[in-house]
C-alpha positions in Angstrom: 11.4 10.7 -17.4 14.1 8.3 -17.5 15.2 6.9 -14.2 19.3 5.4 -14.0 20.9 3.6 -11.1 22.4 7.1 -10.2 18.8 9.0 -10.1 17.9 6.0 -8.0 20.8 5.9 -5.8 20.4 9.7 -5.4 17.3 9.0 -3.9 18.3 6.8 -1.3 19.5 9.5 0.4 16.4 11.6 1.4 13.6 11.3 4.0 11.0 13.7 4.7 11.9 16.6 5.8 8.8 18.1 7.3 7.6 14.4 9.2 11.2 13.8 10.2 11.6 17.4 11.6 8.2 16.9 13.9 9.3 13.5 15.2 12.8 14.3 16.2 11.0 17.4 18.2 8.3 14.7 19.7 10.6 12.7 20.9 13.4 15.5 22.3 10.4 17.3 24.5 8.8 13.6 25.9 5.8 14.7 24.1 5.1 11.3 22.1 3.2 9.6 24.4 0.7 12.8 25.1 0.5 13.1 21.1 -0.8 9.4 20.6 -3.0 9.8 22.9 -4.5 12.9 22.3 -4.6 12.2 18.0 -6.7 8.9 19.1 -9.3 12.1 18.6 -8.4 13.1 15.8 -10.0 11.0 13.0 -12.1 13.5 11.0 -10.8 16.2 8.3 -11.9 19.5 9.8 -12.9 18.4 13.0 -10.9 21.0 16.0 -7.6 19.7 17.2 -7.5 19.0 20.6 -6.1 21.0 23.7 -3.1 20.2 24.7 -1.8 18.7 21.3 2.1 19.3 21.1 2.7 22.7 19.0 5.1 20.9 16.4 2.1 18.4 16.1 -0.2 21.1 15.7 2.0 22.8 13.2 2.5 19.9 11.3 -1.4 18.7 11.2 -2.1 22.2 10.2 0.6 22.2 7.2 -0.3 19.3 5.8 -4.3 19.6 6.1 -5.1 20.2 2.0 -4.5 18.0 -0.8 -2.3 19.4 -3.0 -3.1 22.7 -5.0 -2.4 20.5 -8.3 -5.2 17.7 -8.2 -7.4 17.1 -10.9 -10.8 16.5 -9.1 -12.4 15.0 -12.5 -9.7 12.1 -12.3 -10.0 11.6 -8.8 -14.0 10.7 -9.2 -12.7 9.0 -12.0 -10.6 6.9 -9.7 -13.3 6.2 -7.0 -15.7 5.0 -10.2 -12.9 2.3 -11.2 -12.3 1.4 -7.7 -16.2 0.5 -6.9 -16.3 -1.3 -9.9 -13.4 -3.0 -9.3 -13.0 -3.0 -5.1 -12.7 -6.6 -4.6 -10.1 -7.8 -7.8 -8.3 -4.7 -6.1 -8.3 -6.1 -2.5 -7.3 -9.4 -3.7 -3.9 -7.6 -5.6 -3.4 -5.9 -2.8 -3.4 -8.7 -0.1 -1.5 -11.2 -2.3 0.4 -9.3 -4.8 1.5 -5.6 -3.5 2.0 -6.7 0.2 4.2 -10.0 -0.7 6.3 -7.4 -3.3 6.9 -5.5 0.0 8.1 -8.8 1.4 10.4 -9.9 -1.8 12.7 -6.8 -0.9 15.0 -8.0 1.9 16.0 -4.4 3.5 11.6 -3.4 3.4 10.7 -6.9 4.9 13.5 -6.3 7.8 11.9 -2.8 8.1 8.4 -4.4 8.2 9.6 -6.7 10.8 11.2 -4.2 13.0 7.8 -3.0 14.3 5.6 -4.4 17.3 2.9 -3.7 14.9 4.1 -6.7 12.3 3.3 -9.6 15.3 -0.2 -9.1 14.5 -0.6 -9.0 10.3 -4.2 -8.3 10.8 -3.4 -5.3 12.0 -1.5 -4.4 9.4 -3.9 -5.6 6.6 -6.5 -3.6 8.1 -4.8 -0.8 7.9 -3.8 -0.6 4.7 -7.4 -1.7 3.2 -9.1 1.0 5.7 -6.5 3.6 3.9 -7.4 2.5 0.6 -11.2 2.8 1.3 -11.3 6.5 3.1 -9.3 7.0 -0.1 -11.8 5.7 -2.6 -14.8 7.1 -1.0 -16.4 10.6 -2.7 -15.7 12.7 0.7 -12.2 11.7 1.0 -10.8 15.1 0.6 -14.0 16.9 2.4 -14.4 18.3 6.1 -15.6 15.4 8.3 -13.5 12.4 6.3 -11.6 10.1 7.7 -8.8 9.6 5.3 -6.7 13.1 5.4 -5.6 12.3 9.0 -4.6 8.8 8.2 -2.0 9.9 5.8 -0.9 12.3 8.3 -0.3 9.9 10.8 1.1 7.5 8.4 3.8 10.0 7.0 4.5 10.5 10.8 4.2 6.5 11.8 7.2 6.4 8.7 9.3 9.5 10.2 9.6 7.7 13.4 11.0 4.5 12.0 13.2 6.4 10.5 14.1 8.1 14.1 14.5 5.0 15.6 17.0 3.3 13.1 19.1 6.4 13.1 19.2 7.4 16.7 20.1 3.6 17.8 22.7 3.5 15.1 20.6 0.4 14.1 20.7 0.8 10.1 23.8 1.6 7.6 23.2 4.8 6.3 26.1 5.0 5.0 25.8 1.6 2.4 21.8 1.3 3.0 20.7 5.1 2.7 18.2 6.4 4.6 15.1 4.1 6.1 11.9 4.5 4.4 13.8 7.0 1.9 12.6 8.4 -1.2 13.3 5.3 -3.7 11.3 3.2 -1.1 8.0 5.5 -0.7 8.0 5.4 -4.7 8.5 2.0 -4.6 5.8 1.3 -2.2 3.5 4.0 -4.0 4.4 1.5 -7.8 3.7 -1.8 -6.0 0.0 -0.2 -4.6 -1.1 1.5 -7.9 1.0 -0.2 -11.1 1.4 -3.5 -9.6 -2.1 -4.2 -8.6 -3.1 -2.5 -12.2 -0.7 -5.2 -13.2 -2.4 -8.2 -11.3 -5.6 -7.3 -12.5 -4.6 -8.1 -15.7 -3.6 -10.9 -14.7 -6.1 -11.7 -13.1 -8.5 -11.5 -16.6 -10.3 -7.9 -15.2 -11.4 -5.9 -17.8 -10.3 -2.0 -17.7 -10.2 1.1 -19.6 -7.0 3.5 -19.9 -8.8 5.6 -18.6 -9.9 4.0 -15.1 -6.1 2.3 -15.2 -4.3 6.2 -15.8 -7.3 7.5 -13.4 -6.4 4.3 -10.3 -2.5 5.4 -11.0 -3.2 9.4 -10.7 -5.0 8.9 -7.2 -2.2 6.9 -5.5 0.1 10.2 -7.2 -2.0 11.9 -5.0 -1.5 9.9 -1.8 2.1 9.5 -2.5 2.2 13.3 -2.0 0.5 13.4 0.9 2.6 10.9 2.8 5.5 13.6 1.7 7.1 11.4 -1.8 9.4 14.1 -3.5 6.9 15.2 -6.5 10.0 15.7 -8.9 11.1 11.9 -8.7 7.8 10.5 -8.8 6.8 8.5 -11.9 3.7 10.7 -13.7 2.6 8.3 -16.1 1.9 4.3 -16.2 4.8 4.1 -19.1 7.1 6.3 -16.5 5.7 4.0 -13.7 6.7 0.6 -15.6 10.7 1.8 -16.0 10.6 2.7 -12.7 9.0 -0.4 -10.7 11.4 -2.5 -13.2 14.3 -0.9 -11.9 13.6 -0.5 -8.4 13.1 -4.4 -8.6 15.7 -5.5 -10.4 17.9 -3.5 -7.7 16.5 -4.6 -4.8 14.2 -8.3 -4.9 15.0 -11.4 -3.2 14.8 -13.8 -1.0 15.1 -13.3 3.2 14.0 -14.6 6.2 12.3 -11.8 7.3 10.1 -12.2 3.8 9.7 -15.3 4.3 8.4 -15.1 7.8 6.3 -12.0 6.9 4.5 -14.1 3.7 4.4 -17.3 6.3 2.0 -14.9 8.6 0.0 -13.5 5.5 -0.9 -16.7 4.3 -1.7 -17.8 7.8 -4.1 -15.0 8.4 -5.7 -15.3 5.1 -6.6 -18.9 5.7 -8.1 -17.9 9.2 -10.7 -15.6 7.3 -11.3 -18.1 4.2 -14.2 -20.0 6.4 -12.8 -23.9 6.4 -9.9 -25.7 5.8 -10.6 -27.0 2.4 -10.0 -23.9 0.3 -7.0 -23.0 2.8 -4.4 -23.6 0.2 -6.5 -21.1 -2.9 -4.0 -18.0 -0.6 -1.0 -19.8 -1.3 -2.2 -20.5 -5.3 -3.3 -16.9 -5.8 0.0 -15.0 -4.1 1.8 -17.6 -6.6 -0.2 -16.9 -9.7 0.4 -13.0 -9.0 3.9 -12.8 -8.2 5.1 -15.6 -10.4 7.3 -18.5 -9.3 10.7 -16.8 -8.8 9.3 -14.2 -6.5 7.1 -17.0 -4.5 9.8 -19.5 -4.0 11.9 -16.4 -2.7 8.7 -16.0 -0.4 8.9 -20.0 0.8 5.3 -20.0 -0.6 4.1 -23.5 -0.6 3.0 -25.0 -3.9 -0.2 -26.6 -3.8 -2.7 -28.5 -6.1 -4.6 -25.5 -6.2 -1.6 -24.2 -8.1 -3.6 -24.8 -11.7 -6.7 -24.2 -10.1 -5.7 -20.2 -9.6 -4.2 -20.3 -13.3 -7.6 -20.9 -14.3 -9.6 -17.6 -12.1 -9.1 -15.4 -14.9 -11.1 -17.5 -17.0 -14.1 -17.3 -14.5 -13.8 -13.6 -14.2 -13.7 -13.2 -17.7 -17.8 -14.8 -17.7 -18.5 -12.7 -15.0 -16.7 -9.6 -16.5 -18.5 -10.3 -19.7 -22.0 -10.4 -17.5 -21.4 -6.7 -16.1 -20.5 -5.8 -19.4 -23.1 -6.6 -20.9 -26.2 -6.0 -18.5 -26.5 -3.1 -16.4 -28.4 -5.6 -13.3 -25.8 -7.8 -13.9 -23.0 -5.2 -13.0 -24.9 -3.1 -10.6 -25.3 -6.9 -9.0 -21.8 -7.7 -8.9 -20.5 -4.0 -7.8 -22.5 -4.7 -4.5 -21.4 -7.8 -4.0 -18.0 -7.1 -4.7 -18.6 -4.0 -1.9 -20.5 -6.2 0.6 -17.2 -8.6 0.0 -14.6 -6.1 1.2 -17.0 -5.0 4.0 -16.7 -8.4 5.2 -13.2 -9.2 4.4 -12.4 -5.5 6.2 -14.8 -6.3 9.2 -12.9 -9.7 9.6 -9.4 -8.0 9.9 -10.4 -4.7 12.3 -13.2 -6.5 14.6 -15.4 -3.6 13.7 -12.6 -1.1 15.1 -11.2 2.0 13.5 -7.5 1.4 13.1 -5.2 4.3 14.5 -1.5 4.5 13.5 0.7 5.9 16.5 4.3 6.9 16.5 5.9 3.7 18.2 7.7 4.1 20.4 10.1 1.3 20.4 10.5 -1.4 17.8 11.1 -4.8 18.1 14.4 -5.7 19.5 14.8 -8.7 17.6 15.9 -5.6 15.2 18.6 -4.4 17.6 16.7 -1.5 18.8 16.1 -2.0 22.2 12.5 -1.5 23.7 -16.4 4.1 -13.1 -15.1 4.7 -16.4 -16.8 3.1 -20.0 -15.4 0.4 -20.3 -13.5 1.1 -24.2 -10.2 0.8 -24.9 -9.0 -2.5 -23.0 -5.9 -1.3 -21.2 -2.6 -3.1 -21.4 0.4 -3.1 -18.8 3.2 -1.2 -20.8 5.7 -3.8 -21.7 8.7 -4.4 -19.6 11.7 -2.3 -19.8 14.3 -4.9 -19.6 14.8 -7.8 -20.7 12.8 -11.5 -20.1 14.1 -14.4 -19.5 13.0 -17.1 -21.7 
């Protein structure tokens, strides 16, 4: 697939239909406020949907209740293999790589900002690493788990930004495209999957093709449950490589609503990391996977510790070499690395399940008023344009 400013521009210009459809109905029949309330029940697959539930919400829950028809179960176990082997270097590119590439493009980090939701970046962290852990687990997709109906309440959480920007007249259509359009959910889907493969290289981890194609393929998956047009989407790492290089060299750089957004990242992190004296290691590793361009864009302090994060894959590497090479010493490391995001996870929700509701308002400030063998090392495909020297 080959993706040109056109095919990108082109995409600008769609939502999602089916989510955008149910919110605009919520919202005309008053019926927001009994839907929140009423889907704080719903947290299971399977589990009945509750009386009283808005028909359009019950339409829409029911509609988008399966997978899709096309998923390769085999890769998917494949997936949740590479992610316990790998679940905290994949936390780590998540928090300090993938969420600051949200922030280093100016019209996302104004969307990120224009939510309630973004005063309190532990909320939003949480989220997203609860997500990505009903994802990984082996029941995802199975009667009584918890991660079909977060996507469905993600895909509708997006629809209703979308509402809001359009029926306040608050975003530029017109010159912007749509909020949260097509380009931007493909973006977001490349910066989760091929940009935290990406940082995990760089970080020194050790992968196989075939746990990097079978990480990709799952967040393929997710993408087309939160309603990503599957014509457009990137289907292979090559595919994903032209497209994230695009999307970036279209949209990155520096704003204050980044900067303020990476400001409050790094502030939380440091609250978790026990101390003060390894306070500045957030800044160091958020530098170290986003380079310095991208971080100075951020206003992300440089540090001592700088060098010191240049020097993590190096450690990794002897403890990659360990779980290579002794099944203790990787059956060891897998738990700690699990008891690790446990911890990290428990420190963001305060042992709550997080629930995404339709907002209601956003902020005004915004102008809206209220595992696989371990053969065959993978690479990152090289860059599609060109690098500075």
């Amino acid at each position: 697939m080959t993706y040109t400013q056109a095919s990108l521009d082109a995409l600008r210009r769609s939502g999602d239909e089916l989510a955008d459809a149910t919110v605009a109905t919520l919202f005309e029949r008053g019926e927001v406020g009994t839907f929140n309330t009423l889907m704080r029940y719903v947290s299971t697959a399977g589990a009945p949907l509750p009386d009283g539930l808005p028909d359009v919400a019950r339409e829409y829950l029911n509609a988008t209740a399966a997978p899709p028809s096309w998923v390769d179960w085999g890769e998917m176990e494949k997936a949740r293999l590479f992610f316990i082997d790998n679940n905290v270097h994949i936390s780590t590119a998540l928090s300090f790589a993938s969420m600051p590439a949200c922030y280093v493009v100016p019209h996302v980090a104004k969307l990120l900002s224009a939510t309630h939701g973004l005063n309190y970046p532990s909320k939003r962290m949480a989220e997203t690493g609860q997500f990505t852990v009903h994802l990984m687990r082996p029941d995802a997709f199975e009667a009584g788990s918890r991660f079909i109906p977060a996507a469905q309440k993600v895909r509708l959480l997006h629809a209703s930004i979308r509402h809001h920007l359009r029926r306040e007249g608050a975003w530029d259509t017109e010159s912007a495209g749509v909020p949260i359009c097509q380009e931007d959910m493909i973006g977001g889907q490349m910066f989760f999957s091929m940009l935290v493969l990406d940082s995990l290289h760089r970080l020194g981890i050790h992968m196989s093709e075939e746990g990097a194609d079978a990480y990709y393929y799952a967040w393929r998956v997710v993408g087309a449950m939160l309603g990503v047009d599957q014509d457009a989407v990137p289907k292979s790492l090559s595919d994903a490589r032209e497209f994230l290089d695009l999307y970036m060299i279209r949209h990155m750089g520096p704003s204050p609503e980044g900067a303020l957004l990476t400001r409050q990242l790094i502030d939380l992190y440091e609250e978790v990391v026990p101390g003060t004296f390894f306070d500045p290691i957030v800044s160091a590793l958020i530098r170290h996977l986003v380079g310095d361009t991208c971080a100075d864009w951020l206003e992300v302090p440089r540090t001592p510790w700088d060098t010191v994060a240049k020097a993590v894959p190096h450690l990794l590497g002897v403890l990659e070499t360990i779980e290579d090479r002794s099944p203790l010493g990787a059956w060891a490391l897998d738990r700690v690395g699990h008891l690790t995001t446990v911890l990290e996870l428990s420190s963001l929700t305060r042992g709550r399940v997080m629930h995404y509701a339709i907002p209601e308002h956003l902020k005004k400030e915004y102008g809206v008023p209220s595992g696989p063998a371990r053969t065959g090392r993978w690479s990152p495909p090289p860059a599609t344009v060109p690098v500075a020297g």
